[in-house]
C-alpha positions in Angstrom: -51.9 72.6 -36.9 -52.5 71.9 -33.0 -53.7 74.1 -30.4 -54.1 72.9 -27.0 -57.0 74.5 -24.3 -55.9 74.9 -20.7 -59.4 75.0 -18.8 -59.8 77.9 -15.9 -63.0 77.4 -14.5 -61.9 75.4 -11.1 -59.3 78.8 -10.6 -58.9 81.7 -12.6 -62.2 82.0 -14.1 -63.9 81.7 -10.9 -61.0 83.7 -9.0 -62.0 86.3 -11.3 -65.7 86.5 -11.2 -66.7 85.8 -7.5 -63.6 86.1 -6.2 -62.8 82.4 -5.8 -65.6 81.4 -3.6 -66.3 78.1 -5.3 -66.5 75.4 -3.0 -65.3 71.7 -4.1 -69.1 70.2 -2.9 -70.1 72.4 -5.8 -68.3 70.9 -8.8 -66.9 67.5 -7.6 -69.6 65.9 -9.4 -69.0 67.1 -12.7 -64.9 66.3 -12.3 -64.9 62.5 -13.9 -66.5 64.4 -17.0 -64.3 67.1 -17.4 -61.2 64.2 -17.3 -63.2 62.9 -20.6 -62.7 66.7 -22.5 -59.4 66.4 -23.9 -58.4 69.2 -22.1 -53.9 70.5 -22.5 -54.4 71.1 -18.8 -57.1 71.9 -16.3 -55.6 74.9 -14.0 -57.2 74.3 -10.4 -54.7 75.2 -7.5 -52.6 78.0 -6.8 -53.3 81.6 -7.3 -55.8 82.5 -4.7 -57.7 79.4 -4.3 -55.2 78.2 -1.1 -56.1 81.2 0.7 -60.0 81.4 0.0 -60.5 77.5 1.1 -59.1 78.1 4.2 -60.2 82.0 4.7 -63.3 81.4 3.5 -64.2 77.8 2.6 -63.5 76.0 5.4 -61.4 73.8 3.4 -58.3 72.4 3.5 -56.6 73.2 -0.1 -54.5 69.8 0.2 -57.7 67.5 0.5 -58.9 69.6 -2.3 -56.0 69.0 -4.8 -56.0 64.9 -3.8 -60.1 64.4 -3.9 -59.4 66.4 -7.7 -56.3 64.2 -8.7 -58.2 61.2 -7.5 -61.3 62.5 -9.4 -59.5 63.2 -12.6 -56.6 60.7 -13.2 -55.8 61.5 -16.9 -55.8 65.3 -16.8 -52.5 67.2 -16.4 -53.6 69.3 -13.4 -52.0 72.8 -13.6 -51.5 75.4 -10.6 -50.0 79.1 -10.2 -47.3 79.9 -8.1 -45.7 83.1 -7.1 -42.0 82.2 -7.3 -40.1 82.9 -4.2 -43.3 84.1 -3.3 -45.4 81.2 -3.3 -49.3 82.0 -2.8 -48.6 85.1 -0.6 -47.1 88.4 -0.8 -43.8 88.0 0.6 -41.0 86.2 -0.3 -39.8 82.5 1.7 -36.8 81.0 2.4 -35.8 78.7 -0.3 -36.3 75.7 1.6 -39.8 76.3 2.1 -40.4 77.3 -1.4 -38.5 73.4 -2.2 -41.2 71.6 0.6 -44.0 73.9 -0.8 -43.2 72.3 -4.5 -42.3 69.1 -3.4 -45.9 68.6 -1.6 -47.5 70.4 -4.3 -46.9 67.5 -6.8 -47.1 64.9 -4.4 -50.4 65.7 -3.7 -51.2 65.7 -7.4 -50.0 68.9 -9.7 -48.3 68.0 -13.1 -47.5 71.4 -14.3 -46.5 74.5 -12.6 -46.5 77.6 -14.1 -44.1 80.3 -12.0 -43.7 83.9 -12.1 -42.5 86.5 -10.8 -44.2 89.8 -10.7 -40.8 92.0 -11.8 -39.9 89.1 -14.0 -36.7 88.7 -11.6 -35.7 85.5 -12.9 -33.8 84.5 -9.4 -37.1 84.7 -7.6 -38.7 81.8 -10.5 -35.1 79.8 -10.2 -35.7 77.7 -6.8 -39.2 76.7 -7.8 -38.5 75.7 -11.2 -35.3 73.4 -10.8 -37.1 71.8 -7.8 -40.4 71.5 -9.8 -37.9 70.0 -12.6 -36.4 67.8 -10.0 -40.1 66.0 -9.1 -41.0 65.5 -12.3 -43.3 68.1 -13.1 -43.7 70.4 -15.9 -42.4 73.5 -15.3 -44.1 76.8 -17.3 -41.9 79.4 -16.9 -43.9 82.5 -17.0 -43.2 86.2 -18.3 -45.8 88.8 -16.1 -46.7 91.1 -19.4 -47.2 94.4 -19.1 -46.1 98.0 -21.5 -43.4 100.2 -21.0 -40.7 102.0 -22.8 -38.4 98.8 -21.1 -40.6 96.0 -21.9 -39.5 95.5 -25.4 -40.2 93.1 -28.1 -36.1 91.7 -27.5 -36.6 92.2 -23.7 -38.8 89.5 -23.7 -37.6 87.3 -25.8 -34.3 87.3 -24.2 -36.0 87.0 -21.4 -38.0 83.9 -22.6 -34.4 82.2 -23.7 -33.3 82.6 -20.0 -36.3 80.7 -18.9 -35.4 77.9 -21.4 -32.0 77.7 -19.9 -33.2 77.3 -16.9 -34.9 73.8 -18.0 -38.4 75.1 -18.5 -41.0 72.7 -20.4 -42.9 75.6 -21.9 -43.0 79.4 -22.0 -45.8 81.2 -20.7 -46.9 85.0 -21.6 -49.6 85.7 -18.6 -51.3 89.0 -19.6 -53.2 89.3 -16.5 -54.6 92.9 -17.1 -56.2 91.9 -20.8 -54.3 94.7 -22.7 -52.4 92.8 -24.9 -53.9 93.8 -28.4 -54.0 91.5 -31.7 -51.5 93.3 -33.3 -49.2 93.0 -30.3 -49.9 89.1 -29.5 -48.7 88.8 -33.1 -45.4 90.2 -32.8 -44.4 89.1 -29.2 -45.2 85.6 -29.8 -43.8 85.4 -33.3 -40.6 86.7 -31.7 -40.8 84.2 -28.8 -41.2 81.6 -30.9 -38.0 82.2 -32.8 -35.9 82.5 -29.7 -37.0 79.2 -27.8 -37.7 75.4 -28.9 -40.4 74.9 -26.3 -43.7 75.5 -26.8 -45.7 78.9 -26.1 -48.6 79.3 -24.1 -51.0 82.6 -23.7 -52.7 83.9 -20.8 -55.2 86.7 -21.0 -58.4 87.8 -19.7 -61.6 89.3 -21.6 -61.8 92.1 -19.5 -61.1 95.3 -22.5 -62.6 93.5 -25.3 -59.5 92.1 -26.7 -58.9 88.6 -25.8 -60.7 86.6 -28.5 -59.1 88.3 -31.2 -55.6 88.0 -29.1 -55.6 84.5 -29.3 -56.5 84.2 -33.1 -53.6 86.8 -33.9 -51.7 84.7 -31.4 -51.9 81.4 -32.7 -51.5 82.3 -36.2 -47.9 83.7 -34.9 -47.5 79.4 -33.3 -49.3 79.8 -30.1 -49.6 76.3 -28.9 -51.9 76.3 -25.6 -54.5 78.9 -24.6 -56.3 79.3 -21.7 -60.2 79.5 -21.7 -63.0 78.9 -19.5 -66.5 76.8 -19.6 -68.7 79.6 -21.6 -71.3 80.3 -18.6 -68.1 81.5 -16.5 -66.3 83.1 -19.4 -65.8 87.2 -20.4 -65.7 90.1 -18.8 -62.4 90.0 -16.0 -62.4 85.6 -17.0 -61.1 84.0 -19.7 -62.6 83.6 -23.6 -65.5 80.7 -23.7 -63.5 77.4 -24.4 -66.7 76.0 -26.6 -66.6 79.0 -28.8 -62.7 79.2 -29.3 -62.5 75.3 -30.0 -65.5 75.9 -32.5 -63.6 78.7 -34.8 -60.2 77.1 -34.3 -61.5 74.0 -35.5 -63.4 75.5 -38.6 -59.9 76.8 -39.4 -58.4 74.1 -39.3 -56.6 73.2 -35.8 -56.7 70.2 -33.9 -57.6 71.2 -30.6 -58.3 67.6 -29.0 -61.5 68.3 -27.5 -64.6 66.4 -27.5 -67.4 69.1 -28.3 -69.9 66.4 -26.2 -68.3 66.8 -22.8 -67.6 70.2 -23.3 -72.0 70.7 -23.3 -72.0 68.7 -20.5 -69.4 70.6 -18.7 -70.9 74.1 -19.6 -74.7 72.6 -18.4 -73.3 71.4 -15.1 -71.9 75.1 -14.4 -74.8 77.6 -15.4 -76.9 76.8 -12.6 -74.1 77.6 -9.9 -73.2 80.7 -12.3 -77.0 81.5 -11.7 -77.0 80.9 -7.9 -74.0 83.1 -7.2 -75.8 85.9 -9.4 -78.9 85.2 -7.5 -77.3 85.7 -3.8 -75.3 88.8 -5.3 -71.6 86.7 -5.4 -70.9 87.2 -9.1 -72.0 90.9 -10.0 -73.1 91.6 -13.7 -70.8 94.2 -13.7 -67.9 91.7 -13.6 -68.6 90.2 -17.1 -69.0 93.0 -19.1 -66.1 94.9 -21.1 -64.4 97.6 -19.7 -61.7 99.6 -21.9 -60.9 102.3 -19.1 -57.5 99.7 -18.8 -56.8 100.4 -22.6 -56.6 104.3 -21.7 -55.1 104.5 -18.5 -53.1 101.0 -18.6 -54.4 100.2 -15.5 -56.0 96.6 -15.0 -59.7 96.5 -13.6 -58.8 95.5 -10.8 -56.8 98.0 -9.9 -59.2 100.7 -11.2 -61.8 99.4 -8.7 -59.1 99.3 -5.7 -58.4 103.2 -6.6 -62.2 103.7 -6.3 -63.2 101.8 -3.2 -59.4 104.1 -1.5 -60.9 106.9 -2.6 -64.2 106.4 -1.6 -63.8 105.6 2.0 -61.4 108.8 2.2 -64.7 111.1 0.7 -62.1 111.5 -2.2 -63.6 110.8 -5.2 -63.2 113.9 -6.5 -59.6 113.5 -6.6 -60.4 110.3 -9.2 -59.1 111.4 -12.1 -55.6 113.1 -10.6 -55.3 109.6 -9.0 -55.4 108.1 -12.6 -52.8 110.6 -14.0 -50.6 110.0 -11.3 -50.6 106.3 -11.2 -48.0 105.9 -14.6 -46.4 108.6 -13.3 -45.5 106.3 -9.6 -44.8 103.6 -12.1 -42.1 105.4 -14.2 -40.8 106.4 -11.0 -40.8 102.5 -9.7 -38.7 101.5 -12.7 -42.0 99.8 -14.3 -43.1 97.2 -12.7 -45.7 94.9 -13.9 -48.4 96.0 -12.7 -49.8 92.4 -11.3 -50.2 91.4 -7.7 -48.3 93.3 -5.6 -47.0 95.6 -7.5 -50.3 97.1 -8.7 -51.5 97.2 -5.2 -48.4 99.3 -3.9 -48.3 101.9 -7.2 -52.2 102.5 -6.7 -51.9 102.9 -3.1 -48.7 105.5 -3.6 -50.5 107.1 -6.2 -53.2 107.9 -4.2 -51.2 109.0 -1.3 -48.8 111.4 -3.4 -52.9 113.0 -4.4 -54.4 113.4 -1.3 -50.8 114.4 0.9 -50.2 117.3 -1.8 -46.7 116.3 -1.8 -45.2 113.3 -3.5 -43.7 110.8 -1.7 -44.2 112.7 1.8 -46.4 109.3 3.4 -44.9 105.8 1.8 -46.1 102.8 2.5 -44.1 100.0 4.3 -44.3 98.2 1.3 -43.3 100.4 -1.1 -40.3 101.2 1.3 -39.4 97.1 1.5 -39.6 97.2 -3.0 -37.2 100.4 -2.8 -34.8 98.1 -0.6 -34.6 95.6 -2.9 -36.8 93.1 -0.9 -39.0 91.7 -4.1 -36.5 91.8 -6.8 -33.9 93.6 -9.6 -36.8 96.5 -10.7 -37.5 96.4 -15.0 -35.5 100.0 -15.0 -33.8 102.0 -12.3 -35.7 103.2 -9.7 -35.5 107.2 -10.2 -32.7 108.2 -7.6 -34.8 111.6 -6.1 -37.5 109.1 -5.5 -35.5 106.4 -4.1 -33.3 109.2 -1.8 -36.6 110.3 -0.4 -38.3 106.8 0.0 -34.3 105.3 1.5 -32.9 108.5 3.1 -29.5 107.0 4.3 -30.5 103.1 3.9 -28.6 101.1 1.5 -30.5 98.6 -0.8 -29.6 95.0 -0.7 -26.9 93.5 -2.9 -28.1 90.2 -4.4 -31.0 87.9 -4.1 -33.1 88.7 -1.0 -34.0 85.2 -0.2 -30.9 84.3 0.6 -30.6 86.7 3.7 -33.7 84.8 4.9 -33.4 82.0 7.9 -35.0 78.5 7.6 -37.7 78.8 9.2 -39.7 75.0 8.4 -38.4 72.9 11.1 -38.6 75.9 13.7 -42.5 76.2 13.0 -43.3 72.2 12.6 -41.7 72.2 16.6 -43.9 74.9 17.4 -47.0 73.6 15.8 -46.7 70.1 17.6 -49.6 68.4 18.4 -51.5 70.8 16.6 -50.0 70.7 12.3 -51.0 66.9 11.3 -48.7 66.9 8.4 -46.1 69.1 6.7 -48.9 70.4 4.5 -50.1 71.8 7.3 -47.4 73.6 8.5 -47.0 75.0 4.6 -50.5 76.4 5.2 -49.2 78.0 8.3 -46.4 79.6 7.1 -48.3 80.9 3.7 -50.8 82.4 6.4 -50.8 82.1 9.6 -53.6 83.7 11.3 -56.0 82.2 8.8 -54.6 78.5 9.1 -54.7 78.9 12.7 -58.6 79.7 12.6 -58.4 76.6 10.4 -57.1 74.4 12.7 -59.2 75.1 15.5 -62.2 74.8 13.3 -61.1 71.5 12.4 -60.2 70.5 15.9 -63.7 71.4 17.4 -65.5 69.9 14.3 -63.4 66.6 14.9 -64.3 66.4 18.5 -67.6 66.9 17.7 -67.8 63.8 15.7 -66.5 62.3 18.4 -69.1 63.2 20.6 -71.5 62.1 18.2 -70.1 58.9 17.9 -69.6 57.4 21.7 -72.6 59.0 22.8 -75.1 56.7 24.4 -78.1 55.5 21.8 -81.2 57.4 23.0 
């Protein structure tokens, strides 16, 4: 029996304990030993991380992905993209989302793993065949989540779909940590009968569940799991990748890691771990368990977004209508996953149809755009009172919504002249704007700078 490890420290488990704030300075030097660990994959682009290096890091994510490809020649190096959304929050034209993944695996990414937060497999399609068409691996993903419509055989048809499509492997990412044991069991045993490709979970530690997720999980043919060095693992990260390699191999998978590196790996990260508790980056709080998402299916995330809404509105008191309200937005959205954006737009509804008295009286622009049609076919109907108030007279959109969308790459390369230095930086552009344009002109004075430095007259 095999089981392969996908490693989350360089993203998800450091996305999700201080907020992906880790800069490459930090871990370059442990990088050639981590390409020694045996390591499925190590996941190290996509989700937030674009955004952060250039909001926050003064980075530019490209350099990032080629000084880590360069740094780690024989590791499959594994990002996560949005679908037709890419990194952001709206969807792209499709010839953006083709450049986006063609650049992505120039610069170094062998596997992609693509979802799409309704599991609207037309918003997964463009990204995937193109991904196909470079030569990466392509992980078509399923956005978990419970409902009376996300069934056992909704999934697993769903799963099939994906293998048509051309998919390398199927992904389950249960990015709110409420998949249970008994549940991992079931979906993944049925999974497994409907495809030929192999199955990989995604889950988090946040309600307590995770470890004994995967075991359930892989004794239904799991083959990869995703788990993080043990000084950044549990609470909202992954399970410890040193303790999930020791009991798998005691029971008798093969999980191809070196138990050596993997020390070495873990010692080089618990004094950064320590510095970002220190200066108040990674708070306690976010590594403990919390099982409020196991009563109110509501991830933590979310939870703490409700909280910090209702806080700066002198609300709080109105917490626990907020929380009863929140399914009851979601039934009413057709249930959506509730996974970034969709769990940003229910809680923020939820909240509003509270504190207004009246449901549905303010509605976000957002939530207006998902009633249209704008981020994809909704798991169930959207209920038709709801949608009449939300649409009044407007008509959603027939079809894909992409394809009412204008090119838009060649347009913004023209206008960025002079300025962009490659079509990676005209990507970053388009992804976000206002914080690649900051970029730039950080870059631009820090480059002119150097050149100051270096034809100035020796003193």
């Amino acid at each position: 029996m095999k089981i392969g490890f996908t490693e989350t420290v360089l993203r998800d488990a450091n996305q999700s304990l201080i907020a992906t704030r880790l800069p490459f300075a930090k871990f370059a030097d442990i990088l050639p030993t981590m390409d020694k660990a045996g390591y499925y994959s190590v996941e190290c682009w996509g989700g937030a991380v674009f955004d952060c290096c250039l909001r926050y890091l003064n980075e530019d994510p490209w350099e990032r992905l080629r000084k880590l490809r360069m740094a780690m020649p024989n590791t499959k190096l594994q990002m996560l993209l949005r679908g037709q959304n890419l990194l952001g929050y709206k969807h792209y034209p499709d010839e953006v989302v083709r450049m986006f993944v063609d650049k992505s695996v120039d610069n170094g990414i062998d596997i992609i793993r693509i979802f799409d937060a309704l599991n609207d497999l037309r918003n997964i399609e463009v990204a995937a065949n193109e991904a196909i068409k470079k030569g990466a691996t392509v992980s078509g993903t399923l956005s978990y989540t419970q409902s009376p419509v996300h069934t056992l055989d909704a999934f697993a048809k769903l799963a099939k779909e994906l293998e048509n499509m051309g998919v390398q492997s199927i992904c389950v990412k249960d990015m709110a940590g409420t998949m249970s044991p008994y549940e991992a069991q079931e979906l993944i045993g049925a999974i497994k009968k409907e495809v030929k490709v192999p199955v990989v979970l995604h889950t988090h530690c946040t309600t307590g569940l995770a470890y004994m997720t995967y075991l359930k999980a892989a004794e239904a043919g799991c083959d990869v799991i995703d788990t993080a060095t043990s000084c950044f693992s549990g609470g909202t990260s992954q399970p410890a990748t040193e303790t999930l390699n020791f009991a798998f191999k005691q029971l008798g998978y093969e999980t191809g890691l070196n138990d050596t590196v993997l020390k070495e790996v873990n010692d080089f990260f618990k004094p950064i771990r320590d510095e970002f508790i220190a200066s108040g980056g990674l708070n306690p709080k976010m590594m403990a368990t919390d099982t409020d998402a196991l009563n109110y299916k509501v991830p933590g995330g979310m939870l703490s977004n409700l909280v910090a809404q209702l806080k700066a509105q002198n609300a709080m008191d109105k917490f626990e209508e907020v929380l009863l309200e929140t399914p009851k937005v979601r039934a009413d959205m057709g249930y959506p996953p509730l996974v970034t954006p969709m769990s940003q737009m229910v809680g923020v509804q939820a909240t509003n149809n509270v504190l207004a008295g009246e449901r549905y009286k303010n509605v976000s622009k957002e939530v207006k755009s998902y009633c249209l049609g704008e981020y994809g076919k909704t798991p169930a109907p959207i209920n038709p009172e709801v949608l009449q108030k939300v649409l009044g007279d407007e008509k959603p959109i027939e079809g894909r919504y992409a394809d009412t969308l204008e090119p838009i790459f060649d347009k913004t390369k023209a206008e960025l002249e002079g300025i962009a230095k490659s079509d990676e930086d005209v990507l970053s552009y388009i992804a976000f704007p206002a914080v690649t344009e900051k970029f730039f002109a950080a870059r631009k004075a820090e480059e002119e700078k150097i050149v100051k430095y270096t034809i100035s007259p020796m003193d």
